[in-house]
N, C-alpha and C positions, 0 to 999 in steps of 0.2 A: 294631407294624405300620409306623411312620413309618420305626423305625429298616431294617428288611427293605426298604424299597422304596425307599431310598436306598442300600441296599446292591446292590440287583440292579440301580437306574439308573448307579451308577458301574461295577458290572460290564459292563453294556455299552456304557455308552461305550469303558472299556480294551478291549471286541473288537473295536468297531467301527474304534477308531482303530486299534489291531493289525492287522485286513484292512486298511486304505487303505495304512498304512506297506508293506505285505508288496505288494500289489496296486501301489502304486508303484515300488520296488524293480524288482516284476517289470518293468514295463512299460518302465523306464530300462535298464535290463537288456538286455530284448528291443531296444531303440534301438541298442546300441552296434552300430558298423559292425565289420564281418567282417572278418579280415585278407585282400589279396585276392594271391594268386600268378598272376601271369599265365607263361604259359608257351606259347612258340611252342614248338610240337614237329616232327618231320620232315613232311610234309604226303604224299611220297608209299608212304604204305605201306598195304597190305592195310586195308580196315575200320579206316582212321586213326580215328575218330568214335568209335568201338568200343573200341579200344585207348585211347582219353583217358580213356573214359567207365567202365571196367574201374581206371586207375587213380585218376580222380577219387574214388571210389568210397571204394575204401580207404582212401586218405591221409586226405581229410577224414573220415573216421568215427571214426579215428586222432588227428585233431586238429581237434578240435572251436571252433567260431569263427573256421576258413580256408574262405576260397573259392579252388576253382583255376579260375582261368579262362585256356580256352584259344583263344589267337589265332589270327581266323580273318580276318585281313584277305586281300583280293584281290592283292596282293603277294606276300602268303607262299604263299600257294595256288596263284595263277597264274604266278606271275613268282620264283619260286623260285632260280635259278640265272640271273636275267641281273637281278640288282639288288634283287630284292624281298627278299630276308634282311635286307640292310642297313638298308632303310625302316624294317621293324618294328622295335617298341618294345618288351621285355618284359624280366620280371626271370630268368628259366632261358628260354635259346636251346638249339635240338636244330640241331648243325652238322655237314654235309658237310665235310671236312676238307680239302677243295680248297680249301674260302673259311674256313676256319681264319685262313690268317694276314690276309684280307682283316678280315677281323672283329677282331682285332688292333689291326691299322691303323690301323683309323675307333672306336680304344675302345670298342666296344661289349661287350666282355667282357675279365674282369680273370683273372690266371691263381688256380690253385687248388691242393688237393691231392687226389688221387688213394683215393680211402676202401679199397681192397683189393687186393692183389696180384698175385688171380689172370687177369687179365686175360691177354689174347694176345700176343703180345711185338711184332705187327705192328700192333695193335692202341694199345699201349705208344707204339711210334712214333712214330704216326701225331699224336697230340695235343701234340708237344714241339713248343717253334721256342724256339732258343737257351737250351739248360738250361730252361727252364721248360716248367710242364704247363698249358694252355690247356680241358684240356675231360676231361670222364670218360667212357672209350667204353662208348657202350651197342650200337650193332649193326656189323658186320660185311658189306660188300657187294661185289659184283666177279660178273663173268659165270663159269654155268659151262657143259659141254658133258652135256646130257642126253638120255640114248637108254631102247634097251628092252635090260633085264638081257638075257644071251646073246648079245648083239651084239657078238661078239669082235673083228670088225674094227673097228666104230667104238672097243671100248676098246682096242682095241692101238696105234692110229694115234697114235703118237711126234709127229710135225710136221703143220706142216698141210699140205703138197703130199702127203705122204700120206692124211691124212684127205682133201683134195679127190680123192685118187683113187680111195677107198672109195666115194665118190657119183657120180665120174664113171662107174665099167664099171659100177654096179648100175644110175644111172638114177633113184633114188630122190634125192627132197630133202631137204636141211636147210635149217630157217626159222632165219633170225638176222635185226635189225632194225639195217638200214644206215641210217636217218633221224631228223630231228632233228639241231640244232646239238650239244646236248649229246654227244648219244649217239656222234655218227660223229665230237665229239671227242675222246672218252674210247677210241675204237678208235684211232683217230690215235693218240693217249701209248701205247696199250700194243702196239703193234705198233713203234712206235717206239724205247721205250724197252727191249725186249726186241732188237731189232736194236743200238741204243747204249749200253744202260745207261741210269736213268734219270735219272741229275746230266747229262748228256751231254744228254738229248732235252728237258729241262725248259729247260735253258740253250738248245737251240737253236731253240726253241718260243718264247721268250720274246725272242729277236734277230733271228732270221728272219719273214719277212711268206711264205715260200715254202715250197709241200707238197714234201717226201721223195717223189720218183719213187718208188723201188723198195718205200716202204709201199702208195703209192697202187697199185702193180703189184700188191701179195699182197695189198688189201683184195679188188682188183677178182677175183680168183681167188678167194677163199672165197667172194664174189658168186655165179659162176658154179654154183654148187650150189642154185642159187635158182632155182624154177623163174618163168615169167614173170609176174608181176602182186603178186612176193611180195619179203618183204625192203627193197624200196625204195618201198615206200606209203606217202604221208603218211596216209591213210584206215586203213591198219590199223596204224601207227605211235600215231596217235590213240588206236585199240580196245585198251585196257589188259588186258593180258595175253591178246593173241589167237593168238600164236604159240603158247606153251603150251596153250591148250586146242585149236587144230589139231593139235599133237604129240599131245596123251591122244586127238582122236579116230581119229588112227592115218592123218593127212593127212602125215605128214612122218614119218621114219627119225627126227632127232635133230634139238633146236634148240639154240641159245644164249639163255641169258639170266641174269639174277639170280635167285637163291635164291626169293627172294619170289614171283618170277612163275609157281613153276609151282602156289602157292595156285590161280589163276585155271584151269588146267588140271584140276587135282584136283575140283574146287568142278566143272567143266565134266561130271567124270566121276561124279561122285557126283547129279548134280542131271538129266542124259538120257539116262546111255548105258544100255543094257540087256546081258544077257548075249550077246545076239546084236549090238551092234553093232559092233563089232571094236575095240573103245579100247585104250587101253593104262589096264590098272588101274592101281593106287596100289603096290601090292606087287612089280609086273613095272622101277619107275624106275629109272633107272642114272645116277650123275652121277660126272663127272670133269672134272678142270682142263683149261683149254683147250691142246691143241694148242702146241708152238713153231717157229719158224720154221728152227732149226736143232737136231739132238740134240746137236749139241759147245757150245750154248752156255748150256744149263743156267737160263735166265733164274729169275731169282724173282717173275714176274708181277705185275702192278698190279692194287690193290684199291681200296676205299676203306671210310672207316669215318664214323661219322655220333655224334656225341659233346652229352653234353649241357654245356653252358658258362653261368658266371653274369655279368649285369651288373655293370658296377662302382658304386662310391659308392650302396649298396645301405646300408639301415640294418643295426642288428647283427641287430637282432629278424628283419630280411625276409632278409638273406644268412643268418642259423640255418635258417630255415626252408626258403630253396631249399638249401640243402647234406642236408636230412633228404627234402625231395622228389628230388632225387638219387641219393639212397643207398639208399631204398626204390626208386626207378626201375632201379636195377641189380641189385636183390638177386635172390634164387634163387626166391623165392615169387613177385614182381611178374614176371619172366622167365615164370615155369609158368603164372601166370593169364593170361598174355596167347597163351603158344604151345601148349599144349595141349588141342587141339580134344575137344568134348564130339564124343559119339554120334554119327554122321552128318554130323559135319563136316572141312570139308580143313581141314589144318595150311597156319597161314600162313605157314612156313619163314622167317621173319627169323631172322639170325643174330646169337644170344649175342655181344655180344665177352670176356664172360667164359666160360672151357668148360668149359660146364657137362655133368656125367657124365651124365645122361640128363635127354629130356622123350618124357614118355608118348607112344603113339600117333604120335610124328612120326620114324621109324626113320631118316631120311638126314641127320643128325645130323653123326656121326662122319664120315662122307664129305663132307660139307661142310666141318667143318673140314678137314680132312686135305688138300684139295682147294685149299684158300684159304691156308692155312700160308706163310708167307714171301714175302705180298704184300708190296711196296711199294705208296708213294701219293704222291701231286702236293703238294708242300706249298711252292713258292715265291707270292708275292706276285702276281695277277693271274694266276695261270694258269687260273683258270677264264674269265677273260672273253677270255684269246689262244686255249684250243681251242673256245670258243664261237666265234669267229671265224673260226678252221682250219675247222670242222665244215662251217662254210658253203660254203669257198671247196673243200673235199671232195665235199660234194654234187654242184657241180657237177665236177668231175672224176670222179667214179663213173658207170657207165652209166647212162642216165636210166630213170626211173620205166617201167616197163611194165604198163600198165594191164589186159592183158584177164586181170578177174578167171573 
């Protein structure tokens, strides 16, 4: 009996000390800190929150003991394009490739390679400065012209003094948004640079303090299809994606805008219109490239592309890891889980910069590239904060705001 009851008191001390070792383990285990990926990403797109939280999602379930966390400072959010990219701090930057080479500059990112080939060749571009590749393109952006299928006038109109003549005898408007620094600078460069070329309007943007008459003359004329209270509002300028859901309610012939914005349109139509309210459905859209100012001068239009870039002197372990959030960030499956709307929902129409041969349910695809094919883009040294400055001094040279809504 003595010998049995010494045998079962050392049997449990070896469990007991067995659970504490194990029970400690864990507990030191559970201590270790997470690796953490901060990642500023583009802030203005569709359901940004959404789109993190879709790739948060995956990556980490994929790689177990990362946190992505994503930066949400008042900078990157608010102050986006007049200096706030530059303040933030993170290890994978999601960059507008106007401030490409700003970002350069101020080494906040180091160059890289490129993970696959099929990318867009404008696309391609758009992320070189001097032999080297600065960023891997993830979307594709640039205004386009969208109407209702069957509107043959609006799609045949070659230039725009023609297109403005389609809305001058019908009397019908088209909504486009002349406001905002940014915005009516980015019309400035492409009106611009489709009159000179754009090595020609980049250089003369960058040495001149003084607007181009004759752009300021053909802004103010595509204006003139604006009826009064519209186009030049800081109040619907604000209202993110309002022009598009006035187009789907059948308030305006055609507008201009980016791919993205006519999510907000769709979303508009899906969520009040009824069959009696006169909308323009999902399946009636038409889009095509904008208008030139001349048919004999064949321009290759101004885009822009929005790319994701890594910090530099980054350890080995944290640059592996932003190059694999990267690479899943472009791939075909992270593309489809982000643009392919479930059941009753609008397609956010961001555009692939890789092209990709189909995504469910979002059919203007192919017309979007097609449409976008052989942009160029802004890529000298401060030119984003000289047509934020044009933009201004545009404003005021444009008819002023007319208010009665």
């Amino acid at each position: 009996m003595k010998i049995g009851l010494k045998s079962i008191l050392f049997s449990l001390i070896v469990l007991v000390t067995l659970f504490c070792l194990t029970f400690f383990n864990s507990a030191v285990t559970a201590q270790e800190p997470l690796t953490i990926l901060r990642v500023a990403l583009y802030p203005y797109v569709p359901n940004r929150h959404e789109v993190f939280y879709q790739l948060e999602a995956t990556f980490e379930q994929e790689h177990p003991g990362v946190n992505l966390e994503l930066v949400e400072s008042s900078d990157l959010v608010d102050n986006y394009y007049s200096g706030g990219l530059e303040k933030v701090d993170a290890d994978v930057y999601e960059i507008d490739t106007i401030l490409l080479s700003d970002m350069i500059e101020l080494n906040k990112i180091t160059s890289l390679k490129v993970p696959t080939s099929d990318f867009t060749p404008e696309a391609l571009e758009a992320v070189e400065r001097e032999g080297k590749t600065y960023g891997v393109p993830h979307w594709l952006c640039g205004n386009f012209l969208f109407y209702k299928q069957g509107d043959t006038e609006v799609e045949k109109a070659v230039t725009w003094p023609e297109l403005n003549d389609v809305f001058s005898k019908s009397g019908t408007p088209l909504f486009v948004d002349f406001k905002g620094s940014s915005t009516l600078g980015e019309w400035y460069l492409t009106l611009l640079a489709e009159q000179d070329g754009l090595e020609t309007a980049q250089n003369q943007i960058m040495t001149s303090s003084s607007l181009d008459n004759s752009v300021v003359s053909q802004l103010s004329s595509i204006l003139m299809n604006c009826p009064a209270g519209f186009c030049r509002s800081s109040k619907l300028h604000d209202n993110t994606g309002y022009y598009a859901r006035a187009f789907i309610s059948g308030k305006a012939r055609a507008y201009i805008g980016y791919s993205e914005s006519l999510f907000y349109g769709l979303k508009q139509g899906l969520d009040n219109c009824l069959p009696t309210s006169g909308c323009v459905s999902a399946n009636q859209v038409a889009v095509r490239r904008l208008p030139t100012l001349n048919q004999d001068l064949n321009p290759k239009g101004l885009g822009w592309v929005d790319a994701l870039a890594i910090a530099p002197k980054l350890s080995e372990q944290k640059k592996k890891l932003a190059e694999e959030f990267i690479n899943f960030t472009i791939s075909e499956r992270a593309y489809k889980k982000i643009l392919e709307p479930s059941y009753g929902q609008a397609p956010p129409y961001l555009i692939p910069a890789r092209k990709l041969s189909n995504i469910n349910n979002a059919p203007l695809y192919q017309k979007f590239y097609a449409a976008h094919a052989g942009r160029q883009t802004g890529t000298v040294l401060k030119l984003n904060s000289r047509l934020r400055a044009l933009g201004k001094q545009l404003d005021q040279a444009l008819p002023n705001e007319r208010t009665n809504l």
